[in-house]
N, C-alpha and C positions, 0 to 999 in steps of 0.2 A: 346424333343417333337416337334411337327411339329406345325406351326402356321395353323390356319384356314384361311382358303381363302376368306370364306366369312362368316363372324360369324352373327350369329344370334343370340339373346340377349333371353333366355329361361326361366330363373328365377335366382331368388335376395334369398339368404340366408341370415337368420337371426340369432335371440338368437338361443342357447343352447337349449335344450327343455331333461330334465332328468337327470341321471347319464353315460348312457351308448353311450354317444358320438351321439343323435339324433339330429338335427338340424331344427326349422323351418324353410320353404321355401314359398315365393309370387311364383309360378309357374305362369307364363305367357302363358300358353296352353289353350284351350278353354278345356279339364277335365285336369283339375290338378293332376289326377294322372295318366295321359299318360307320364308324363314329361321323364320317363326313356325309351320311345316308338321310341325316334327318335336317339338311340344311346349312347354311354358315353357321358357326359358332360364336358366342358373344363371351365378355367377361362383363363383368360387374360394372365398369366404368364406360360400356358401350362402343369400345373397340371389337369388331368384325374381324375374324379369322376364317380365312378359306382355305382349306385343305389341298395342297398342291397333290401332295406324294405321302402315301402311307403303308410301311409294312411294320410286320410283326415281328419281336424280339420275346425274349424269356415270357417276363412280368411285366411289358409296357407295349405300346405301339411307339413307335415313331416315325415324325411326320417333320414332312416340310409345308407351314404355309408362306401364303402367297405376303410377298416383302419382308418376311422373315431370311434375310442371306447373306447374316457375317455372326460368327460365335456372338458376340457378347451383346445384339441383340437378341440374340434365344437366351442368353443367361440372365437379360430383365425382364424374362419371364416365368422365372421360376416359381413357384405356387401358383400362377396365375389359374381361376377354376374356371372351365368353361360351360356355358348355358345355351339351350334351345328353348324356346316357348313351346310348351303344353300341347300348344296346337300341332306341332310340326313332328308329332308323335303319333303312329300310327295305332288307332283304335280297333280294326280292325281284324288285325290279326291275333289280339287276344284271344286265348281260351273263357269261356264261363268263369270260371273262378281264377283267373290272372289279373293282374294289373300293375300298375307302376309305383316303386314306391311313393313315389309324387304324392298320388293320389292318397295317399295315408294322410296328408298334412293338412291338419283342419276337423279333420274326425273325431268325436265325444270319445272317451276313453268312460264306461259305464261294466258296471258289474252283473249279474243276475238280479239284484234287486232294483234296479235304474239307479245307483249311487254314482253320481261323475267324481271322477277321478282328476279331469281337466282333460286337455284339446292335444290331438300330437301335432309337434310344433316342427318337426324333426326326423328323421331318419338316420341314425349312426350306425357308421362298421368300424371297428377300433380294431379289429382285427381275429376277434373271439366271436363274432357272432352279430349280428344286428341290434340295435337297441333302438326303442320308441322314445322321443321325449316326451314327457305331456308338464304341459303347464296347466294350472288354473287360477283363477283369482284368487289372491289371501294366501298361496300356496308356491314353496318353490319349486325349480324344474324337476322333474322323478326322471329316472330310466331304467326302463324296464326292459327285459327280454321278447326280441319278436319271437316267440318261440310258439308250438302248440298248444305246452303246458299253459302258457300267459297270455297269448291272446287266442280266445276260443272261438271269436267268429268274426269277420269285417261285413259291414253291410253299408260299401261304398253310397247306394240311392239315400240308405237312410241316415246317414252322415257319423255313423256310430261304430266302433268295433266296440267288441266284449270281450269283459277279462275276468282273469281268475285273480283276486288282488293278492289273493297269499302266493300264488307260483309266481307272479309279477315281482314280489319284495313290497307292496305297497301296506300289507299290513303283518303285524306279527305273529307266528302261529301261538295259539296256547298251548299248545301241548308242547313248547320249550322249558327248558327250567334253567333259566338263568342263562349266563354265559357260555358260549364252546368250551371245551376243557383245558385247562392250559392258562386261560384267565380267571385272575382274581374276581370276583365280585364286584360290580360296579365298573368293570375293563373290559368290557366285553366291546365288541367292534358299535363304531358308531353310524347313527343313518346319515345320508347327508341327504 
């Protein structure tokens, strides 16, 4: 099989869901049951998943693919995460100011001054909210809030968003005095 050029990260399979090899899936699409819309699905190791049958549950899809049909081959698939190439993502129907998170990975993390920050590497939802990672040389991974307050502006052509590094967490405000209250002096929470 052929690697993906540019994988994009589609949905997380889960439990077993039956007898007849169905699978819960987190679909990562804004309708979870377009997932099979943008083509076959891959995983990391270059196994091809075809989407037989897909309906909607609570908090997942579930789906039957094609040679997936006895439980305990749907249950060696469990974490398994599924990819599309970049390409096979439709550009079109964006708005002006929409895009995919995709498209965030690779972008200068830069302040109002042009100070880099490092590159976002990453896209995370831990379940509170979205986070940026940015790495840079000399420097380890930050995560910052995708939020309004933190990043003030994406300029996908010019390869850069812009941030606010104090709403971000990337610098300290001065006008703190020390520790939260509650901590001793020199206990105060640490950065990682």
């Amino acid at each position: 099989m052929s690697k993906l050029e540019n994988p994009v990260l589609m949905a997380t399979i889960g439990a077993a869901q039956g007898l007849r090899g169905e699978v819960r899936v987190r679909s990562y699409t804004e309708d979870p049951t377009a997932l099979g819309d943008y083509g076959h699905l891959r995983s990391e190791d270059g196994r091809v998943f075809e989407i037989l049958e897909i309906r909607e549950a609570k908090t997942v899809v579930i789906v039957r693919f094609r040679g997936i049909n006895s439980r305990e081959t749907a249950e060696a698939l469990n974490g398994l995460e599924l990819f599309v190439d970049r390409d096979n993502l439709p550009d079109d129907e964006l708005e002006d100011d929409e895009f995919y998170y995709a498209d965030l990975e690779g972008l200068e993390a830069v302040d109002q001054d042009g100070k880099s920050y490092g590159t976002v590497t990453a896209v995370h939802d831990f379940g509170a909210g979205d986070l940026l990672e940015l790495k840079g040389p000399g420097r380890r991974p930050a995560l910052i809030p995708f939020s309004e307050a933190a990043v003030l502006e994406i300029d996908l052509e010019g390869g850069k968003i812009l941030i606010d590094p104090r709403a971000a967490g990337l610098i300290e405000d001065p006008d703190e005095d020390g520790p939260p209250p509650g901590f001793p002096k020199g206990a105060g929470p640490r950065k990682g």
